[in-house]
NUPAZA-990608 format. One record per residue (C-alpha): residue number from 0; residue in three letters; x, y, z. Coordinates in nm, 4 decimals. Layout:
N
TILUM   rogu   drenza          x          y          z
TILUM    NUM      Ala          X          Y          Z
...
# end
This chain:
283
TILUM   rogu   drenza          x          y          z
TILUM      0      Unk     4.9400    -2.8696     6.6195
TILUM      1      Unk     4.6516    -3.0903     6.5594
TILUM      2      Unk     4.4326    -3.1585     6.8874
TILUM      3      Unk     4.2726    -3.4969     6.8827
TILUM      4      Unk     3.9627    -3.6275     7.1255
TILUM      5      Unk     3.8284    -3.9910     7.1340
TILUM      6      Unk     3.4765    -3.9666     7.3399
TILUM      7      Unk     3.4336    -4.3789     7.3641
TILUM      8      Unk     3.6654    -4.6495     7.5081
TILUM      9      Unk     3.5817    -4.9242     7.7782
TILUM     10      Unk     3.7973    -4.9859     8.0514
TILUM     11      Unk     3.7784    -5.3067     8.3083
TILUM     12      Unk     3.5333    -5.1699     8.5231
TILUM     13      Unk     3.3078    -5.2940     8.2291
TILUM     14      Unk     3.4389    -5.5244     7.9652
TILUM     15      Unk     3.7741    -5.3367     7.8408
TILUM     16      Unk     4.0958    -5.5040     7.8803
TILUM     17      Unk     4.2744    -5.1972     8.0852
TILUM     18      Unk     4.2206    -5.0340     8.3744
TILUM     19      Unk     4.1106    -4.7287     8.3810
TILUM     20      Unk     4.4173    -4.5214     8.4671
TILUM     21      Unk     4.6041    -4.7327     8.2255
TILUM     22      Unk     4.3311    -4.6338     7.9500
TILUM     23      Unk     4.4151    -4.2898     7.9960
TILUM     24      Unk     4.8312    -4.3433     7.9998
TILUM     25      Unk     4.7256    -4.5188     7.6258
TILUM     26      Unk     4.5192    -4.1768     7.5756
TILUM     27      Unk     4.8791    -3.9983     7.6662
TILUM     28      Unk     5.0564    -4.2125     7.4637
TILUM     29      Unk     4.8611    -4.1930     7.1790
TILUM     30      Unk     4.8405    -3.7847     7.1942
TILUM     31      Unk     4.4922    -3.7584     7.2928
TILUM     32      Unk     4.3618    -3.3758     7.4228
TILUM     33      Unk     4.0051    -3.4925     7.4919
TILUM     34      Unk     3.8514    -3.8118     7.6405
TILUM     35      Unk     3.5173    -3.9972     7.8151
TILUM     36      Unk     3.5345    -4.3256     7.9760
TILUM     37      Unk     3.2221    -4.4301     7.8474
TILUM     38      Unk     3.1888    -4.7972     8.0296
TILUM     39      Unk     2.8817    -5.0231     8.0285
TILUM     40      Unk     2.6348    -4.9642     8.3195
TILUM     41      Unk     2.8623    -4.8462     8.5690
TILUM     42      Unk     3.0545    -4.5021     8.6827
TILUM     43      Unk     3.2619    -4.6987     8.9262
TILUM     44      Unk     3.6125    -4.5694     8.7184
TILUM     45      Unk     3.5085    -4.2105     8.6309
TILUM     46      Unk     3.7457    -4.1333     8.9362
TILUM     47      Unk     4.0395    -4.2936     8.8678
TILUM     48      Unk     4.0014    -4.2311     8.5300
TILUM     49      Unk     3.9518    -3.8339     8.5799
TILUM     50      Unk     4.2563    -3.8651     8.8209
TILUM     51      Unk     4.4828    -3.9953     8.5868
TILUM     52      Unk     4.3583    -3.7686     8.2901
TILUM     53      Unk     4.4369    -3.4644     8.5238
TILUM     54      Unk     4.7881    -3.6233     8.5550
TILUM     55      Unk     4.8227    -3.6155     8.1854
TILUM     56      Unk     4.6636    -3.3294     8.1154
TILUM     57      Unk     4.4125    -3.4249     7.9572
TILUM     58      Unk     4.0793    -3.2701     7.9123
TILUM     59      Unk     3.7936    -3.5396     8.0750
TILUM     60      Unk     3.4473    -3.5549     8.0138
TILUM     61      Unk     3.2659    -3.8537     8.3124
TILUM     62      Unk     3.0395    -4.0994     8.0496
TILUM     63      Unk     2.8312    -4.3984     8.0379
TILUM     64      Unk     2.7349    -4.6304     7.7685
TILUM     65      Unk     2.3733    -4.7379     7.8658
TILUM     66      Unk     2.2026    -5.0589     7.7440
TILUM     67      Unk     1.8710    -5.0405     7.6043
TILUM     68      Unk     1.6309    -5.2050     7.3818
TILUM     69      Unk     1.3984    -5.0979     7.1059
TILUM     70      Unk     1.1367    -5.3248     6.9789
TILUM     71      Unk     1.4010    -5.6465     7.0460
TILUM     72      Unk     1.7250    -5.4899     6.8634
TILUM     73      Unk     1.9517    -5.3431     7.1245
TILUM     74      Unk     2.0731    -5.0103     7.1387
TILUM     75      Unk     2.3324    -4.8412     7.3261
TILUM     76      Unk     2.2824    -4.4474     7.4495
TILUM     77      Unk     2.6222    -4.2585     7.5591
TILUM     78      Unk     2.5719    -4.0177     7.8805
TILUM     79      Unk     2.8233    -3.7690     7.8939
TILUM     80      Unk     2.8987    -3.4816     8.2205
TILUM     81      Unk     2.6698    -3.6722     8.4249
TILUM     82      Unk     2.6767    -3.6479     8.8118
TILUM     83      Unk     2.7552    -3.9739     8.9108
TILUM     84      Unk     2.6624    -3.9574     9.2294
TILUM     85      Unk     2.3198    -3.9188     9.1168
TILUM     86      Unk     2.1316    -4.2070     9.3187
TILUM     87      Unk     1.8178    -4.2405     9.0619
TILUM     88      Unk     2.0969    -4.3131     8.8292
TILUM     89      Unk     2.2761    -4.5528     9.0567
TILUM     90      Unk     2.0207    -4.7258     9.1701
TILUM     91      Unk     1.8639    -4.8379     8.7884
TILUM     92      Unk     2.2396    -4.8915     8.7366
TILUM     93      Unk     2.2522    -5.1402     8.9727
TILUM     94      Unk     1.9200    -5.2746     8.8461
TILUM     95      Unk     2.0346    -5.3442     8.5400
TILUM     96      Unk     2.3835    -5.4749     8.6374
TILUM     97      Unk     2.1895    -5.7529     8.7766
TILUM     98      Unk     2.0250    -5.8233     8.4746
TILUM     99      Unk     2.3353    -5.8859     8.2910
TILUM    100      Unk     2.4743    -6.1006     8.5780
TILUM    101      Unk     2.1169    -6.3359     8.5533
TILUM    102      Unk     2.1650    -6.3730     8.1363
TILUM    103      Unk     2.5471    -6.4093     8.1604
TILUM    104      Unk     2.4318    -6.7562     8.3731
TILUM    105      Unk     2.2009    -6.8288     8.0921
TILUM    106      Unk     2.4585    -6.7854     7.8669
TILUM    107      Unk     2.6759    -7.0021     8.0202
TILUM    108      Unk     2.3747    -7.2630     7.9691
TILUM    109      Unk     2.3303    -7.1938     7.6585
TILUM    110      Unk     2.7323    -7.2704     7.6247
TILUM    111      Unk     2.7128    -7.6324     7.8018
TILUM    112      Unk     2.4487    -7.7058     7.6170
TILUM    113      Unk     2.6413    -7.6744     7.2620
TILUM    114      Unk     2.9592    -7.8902     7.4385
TILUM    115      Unk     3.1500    -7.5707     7.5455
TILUM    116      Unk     3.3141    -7.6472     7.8377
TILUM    117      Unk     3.2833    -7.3379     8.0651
TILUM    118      Unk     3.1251    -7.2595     8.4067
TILUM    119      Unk     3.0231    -6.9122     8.4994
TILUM    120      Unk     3.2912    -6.9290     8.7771
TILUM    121      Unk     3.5662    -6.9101     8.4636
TILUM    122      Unk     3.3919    -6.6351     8.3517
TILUM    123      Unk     3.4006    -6.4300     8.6696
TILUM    124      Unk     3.7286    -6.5067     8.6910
TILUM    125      Unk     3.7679    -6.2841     8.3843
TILUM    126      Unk     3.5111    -6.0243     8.5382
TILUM    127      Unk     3.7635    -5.7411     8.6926
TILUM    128      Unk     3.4499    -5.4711     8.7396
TILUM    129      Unk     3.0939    -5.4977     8.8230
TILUM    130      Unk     2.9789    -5.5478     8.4707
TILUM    131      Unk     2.9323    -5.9137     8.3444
TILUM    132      Unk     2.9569    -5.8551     7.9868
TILUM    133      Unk     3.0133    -6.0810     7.6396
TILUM    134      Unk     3.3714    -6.0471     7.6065
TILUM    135      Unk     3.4051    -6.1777     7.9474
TILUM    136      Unk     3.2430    -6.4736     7.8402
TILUM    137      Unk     3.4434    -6.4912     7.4804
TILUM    138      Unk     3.7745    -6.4349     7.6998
TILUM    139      Unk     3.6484    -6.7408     7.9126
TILUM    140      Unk     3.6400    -6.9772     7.5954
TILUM    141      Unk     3.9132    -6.8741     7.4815
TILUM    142      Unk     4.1023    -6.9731     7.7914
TILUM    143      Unk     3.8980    -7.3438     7.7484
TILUM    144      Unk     4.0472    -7.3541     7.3553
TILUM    145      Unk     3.7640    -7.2734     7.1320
TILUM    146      Unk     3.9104    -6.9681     6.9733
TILUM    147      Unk     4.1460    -6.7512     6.9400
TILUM    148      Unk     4.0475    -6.3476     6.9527
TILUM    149      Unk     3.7057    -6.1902     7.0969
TILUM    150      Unk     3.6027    -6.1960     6.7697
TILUM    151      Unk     3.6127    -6.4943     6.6633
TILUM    152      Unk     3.4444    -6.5918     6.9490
TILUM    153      Unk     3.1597    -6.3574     6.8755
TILUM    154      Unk     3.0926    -6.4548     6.5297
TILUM    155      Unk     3.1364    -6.8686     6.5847
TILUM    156      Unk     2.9253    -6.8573     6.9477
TILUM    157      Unk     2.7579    -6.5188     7.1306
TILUM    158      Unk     2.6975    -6.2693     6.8738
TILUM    159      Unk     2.3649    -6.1875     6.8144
TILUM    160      Unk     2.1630    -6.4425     6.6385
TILUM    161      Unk     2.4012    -6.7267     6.7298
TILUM    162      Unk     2.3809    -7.0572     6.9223
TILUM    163      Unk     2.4509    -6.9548     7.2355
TILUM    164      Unk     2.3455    -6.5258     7.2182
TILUM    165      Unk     2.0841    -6.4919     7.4945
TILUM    166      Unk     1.9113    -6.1577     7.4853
TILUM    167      Unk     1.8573    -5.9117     7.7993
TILUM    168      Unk     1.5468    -5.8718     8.0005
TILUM    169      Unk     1.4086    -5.5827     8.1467
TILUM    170      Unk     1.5958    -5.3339     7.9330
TILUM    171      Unk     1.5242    -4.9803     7.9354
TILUM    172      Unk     1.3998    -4.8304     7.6393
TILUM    173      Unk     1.5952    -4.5138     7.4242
TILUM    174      Unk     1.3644    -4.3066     7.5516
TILUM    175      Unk     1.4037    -4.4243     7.9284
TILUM    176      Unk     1.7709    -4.4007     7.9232
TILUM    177      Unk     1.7697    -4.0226     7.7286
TILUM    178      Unk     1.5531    -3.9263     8.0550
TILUM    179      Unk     1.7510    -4.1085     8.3098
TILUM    180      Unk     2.0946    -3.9169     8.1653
TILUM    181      Unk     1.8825    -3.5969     8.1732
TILUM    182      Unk     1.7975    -3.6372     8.5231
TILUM    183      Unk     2.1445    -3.7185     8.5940
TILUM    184      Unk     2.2865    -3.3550     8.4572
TILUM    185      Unk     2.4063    -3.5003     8.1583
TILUM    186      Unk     2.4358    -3.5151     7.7875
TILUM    187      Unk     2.2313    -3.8271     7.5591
TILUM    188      Unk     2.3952    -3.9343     7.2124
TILUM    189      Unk     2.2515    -4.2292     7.0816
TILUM    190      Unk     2.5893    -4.4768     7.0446
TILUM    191      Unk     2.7622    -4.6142     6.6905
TILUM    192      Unk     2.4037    -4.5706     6.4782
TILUM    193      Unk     2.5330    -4.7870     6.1622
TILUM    194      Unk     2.4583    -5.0939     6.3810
TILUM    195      Unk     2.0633    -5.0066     6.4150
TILUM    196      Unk     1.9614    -4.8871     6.0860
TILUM    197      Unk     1.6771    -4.6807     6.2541
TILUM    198      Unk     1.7614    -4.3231     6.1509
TILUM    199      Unk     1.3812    -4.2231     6.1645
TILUM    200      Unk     1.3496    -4.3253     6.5688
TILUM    201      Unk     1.7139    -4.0669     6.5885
TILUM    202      Unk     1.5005    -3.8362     6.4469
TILUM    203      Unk     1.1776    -3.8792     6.6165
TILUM    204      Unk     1.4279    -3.9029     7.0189
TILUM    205      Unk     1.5388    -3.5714     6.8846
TILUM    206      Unk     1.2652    -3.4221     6.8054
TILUM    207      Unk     1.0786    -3.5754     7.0914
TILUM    208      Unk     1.2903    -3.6998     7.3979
TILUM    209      Unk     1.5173    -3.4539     7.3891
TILUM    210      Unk     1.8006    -3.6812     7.2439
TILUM    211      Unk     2.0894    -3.4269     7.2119
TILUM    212      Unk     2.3231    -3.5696     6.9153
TILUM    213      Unk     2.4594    -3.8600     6.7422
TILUM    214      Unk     2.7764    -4.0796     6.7398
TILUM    215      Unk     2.8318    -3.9884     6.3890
TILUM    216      Unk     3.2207    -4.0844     6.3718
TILUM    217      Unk     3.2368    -4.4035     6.5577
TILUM    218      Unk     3.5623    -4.6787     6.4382
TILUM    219      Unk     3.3176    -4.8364     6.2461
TILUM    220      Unk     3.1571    -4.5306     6.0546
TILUM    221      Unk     3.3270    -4.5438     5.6982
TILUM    222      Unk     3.3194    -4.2163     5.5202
TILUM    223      Unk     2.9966    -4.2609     5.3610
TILUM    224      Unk     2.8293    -4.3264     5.6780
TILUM    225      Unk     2.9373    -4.0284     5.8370
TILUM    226      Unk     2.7967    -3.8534     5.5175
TILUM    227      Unk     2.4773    -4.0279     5.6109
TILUM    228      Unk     2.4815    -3.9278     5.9971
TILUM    229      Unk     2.5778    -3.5557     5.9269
TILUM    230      Unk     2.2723    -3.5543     5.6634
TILUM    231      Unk     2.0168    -3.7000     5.9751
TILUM    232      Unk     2.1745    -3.4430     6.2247
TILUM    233      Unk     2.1631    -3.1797     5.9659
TILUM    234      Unk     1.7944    -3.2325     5.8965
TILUM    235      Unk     1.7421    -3.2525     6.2837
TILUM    236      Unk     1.9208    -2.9089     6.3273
TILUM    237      Unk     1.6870    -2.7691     6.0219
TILUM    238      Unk     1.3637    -2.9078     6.2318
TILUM    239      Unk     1.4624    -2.8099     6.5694
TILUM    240      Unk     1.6228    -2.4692     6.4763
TILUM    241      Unk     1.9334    -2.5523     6.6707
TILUM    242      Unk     2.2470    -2.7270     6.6495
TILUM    243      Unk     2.3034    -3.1138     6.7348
TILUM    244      Unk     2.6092    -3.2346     6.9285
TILUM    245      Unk     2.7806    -3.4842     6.6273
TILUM    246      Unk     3.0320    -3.7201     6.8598
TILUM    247      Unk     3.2931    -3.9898     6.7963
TILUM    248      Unk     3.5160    -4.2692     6.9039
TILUM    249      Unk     3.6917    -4.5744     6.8734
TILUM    250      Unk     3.5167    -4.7708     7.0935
TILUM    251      Unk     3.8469    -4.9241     7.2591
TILUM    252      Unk     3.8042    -5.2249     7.4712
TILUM    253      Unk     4.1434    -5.4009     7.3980
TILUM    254      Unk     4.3985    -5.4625     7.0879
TILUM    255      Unk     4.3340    -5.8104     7.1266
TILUM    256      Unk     3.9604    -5.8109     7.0651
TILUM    257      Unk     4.1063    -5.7671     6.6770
TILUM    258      Unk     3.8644    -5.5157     6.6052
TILUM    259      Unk     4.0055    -5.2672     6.2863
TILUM    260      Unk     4.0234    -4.9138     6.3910
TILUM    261      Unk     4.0005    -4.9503     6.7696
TILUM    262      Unk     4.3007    -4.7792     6.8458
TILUM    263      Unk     4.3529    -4.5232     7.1108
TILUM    264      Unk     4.5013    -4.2118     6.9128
TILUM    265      Unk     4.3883    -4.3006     6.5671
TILUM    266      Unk     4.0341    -4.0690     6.5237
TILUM    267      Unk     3.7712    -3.9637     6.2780
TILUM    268      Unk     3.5861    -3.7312     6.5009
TILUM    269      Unk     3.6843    -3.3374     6.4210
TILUM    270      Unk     3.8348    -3.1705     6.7751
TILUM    271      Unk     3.5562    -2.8812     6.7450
TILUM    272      Unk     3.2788    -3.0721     6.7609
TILUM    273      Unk     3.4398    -3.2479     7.0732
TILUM    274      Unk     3.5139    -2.9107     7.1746
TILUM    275      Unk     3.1105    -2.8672     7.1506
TILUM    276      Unk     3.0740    -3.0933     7.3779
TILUM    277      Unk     3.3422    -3.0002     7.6323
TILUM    278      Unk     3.1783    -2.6628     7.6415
TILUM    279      Unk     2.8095    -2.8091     7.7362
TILUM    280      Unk     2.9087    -3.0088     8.0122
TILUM    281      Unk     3.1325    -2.7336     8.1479
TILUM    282      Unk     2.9230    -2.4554     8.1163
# end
């Protein structure tokens, strides 16, 4: 029998379209052995989320998908086995959750001011967590007619670089977030690297901060990427004499956000080095 583990999915306690127990029936369905909720900024459905994995029987690691930014290009750090009732980590959690909640309004600006007709009330209405995050805002104009999938939304309106993308303020930095996760008992992988292009920072966290692996099979990691990853974490292991946690995921939010690859049940990432990471935060 082949065991499968998907360490990075989103449920609507952040911006995913499923709650979390019904992430984890999807996790069931799809034959999953070993999972992390990994949602943005918040822990609030590690519980239900471990609940229902024990009713599965499914192995359960508690994550976090941490916003940063480095030199004004986001980047996301995963947190896995942290305590989350850490209150260092809760508080700067909460920090930061206002944040997003002050540039979803400017967003929403932004929006008006390019003829979009949406108010940040229709996009709480899509808000079913404590994260205020893009696809809330996408779901919200699609609802007022101006697409049709997450997507398209992204690309037309709110992706980066477009008319109405507003960037975050007061972001921690990689190196902020690796420590905060530390503090917090847990594990730091830096999240989906492909989208950075900054493999010599990877190196320099690992070397440095203390960053303890990579996302090297992510959804949107084709096979020549991973090569790429599994060289950096490779030349990483030679430096530091030891071995680097190599991670994976398909990022699921929703089958609607029409994203290829983000599928519960379909994974790149090789059970043993989940297992890797099952043994650290269980040890």
């Amino acid at each position: 029998m082949v065991l499968k583990a998907d360490l990075h999915m989103h449920s609507t306690t952040s911006d995913g379209g499923y709650s979390p127990s019904e992430v984890v029936r999807l996790c069931s369905k799809g034959e999953l052995d070993l999972i992390s909720l990994t949602d943005h900024d918040t822990t609030k459905g590690i519980a239900e989320a471990k609940k229902s994995a024990e009713y599965y029987n499914i192995r359960f690691i508690p994550g976090i998908e941490l916003s940063t930014r480095l030199n004004g290009q986001s980047v996301d750090i995963l947190g896995y086995g942290i305590n989350v009732t850490d209150s260092h980590l809760q508080e700067t959690l909460a920090f930061h959750r206002s944040k997003r909640e002050q540039r979803m309004a400017k967003m929403v600006e932004k929006c008006r001011k390019h003829d979009l007709d949406v108010t940040f009330d229709d996009v709480e209405a899509q808000v079913t967590g404590e994260t205020y995050s893009r696809p809330h805002l996408a779901k919200a104009l699609i609802k007022q007619g101006y697409g049709e999938t997450v997507q398209e939304i992204f690309e037309r309106y709110i992706g980066y670089g477009k008319p109405c993308y507003v960037m975050k303020e007061k972001e921690m930095s990689p190196q902020e977030a690796i420590k905060l996760i530390h503090e917090a008992g847990g594990v730091a992988i830096v999240a989906h690297p492909i989208y950075y292009d900054i493999d010599e920072a990877i190196f320099t966290w690992c070397m440095e901060d203390g960053l303890d692996g990579i996302e090297v099979y992510h959804r949107d990691h084709p096979p020549q990427v991973i090569e790429r990853f599994n060289r950096l974490a490779e030349r990483v292991e030679k430096a530091l004499g030891k071995s680097l946690l190599k991670t994976g995921g398909s990022d699921f939010h929703h089958e609607d956000f029409g994203r290829e690859g983000e599928q519960l049940g379909v994974t790149k990432l090789p059970f043993h080095e989940a297992e890797k990471l099952w043994d650290l935060c269980n040890r």
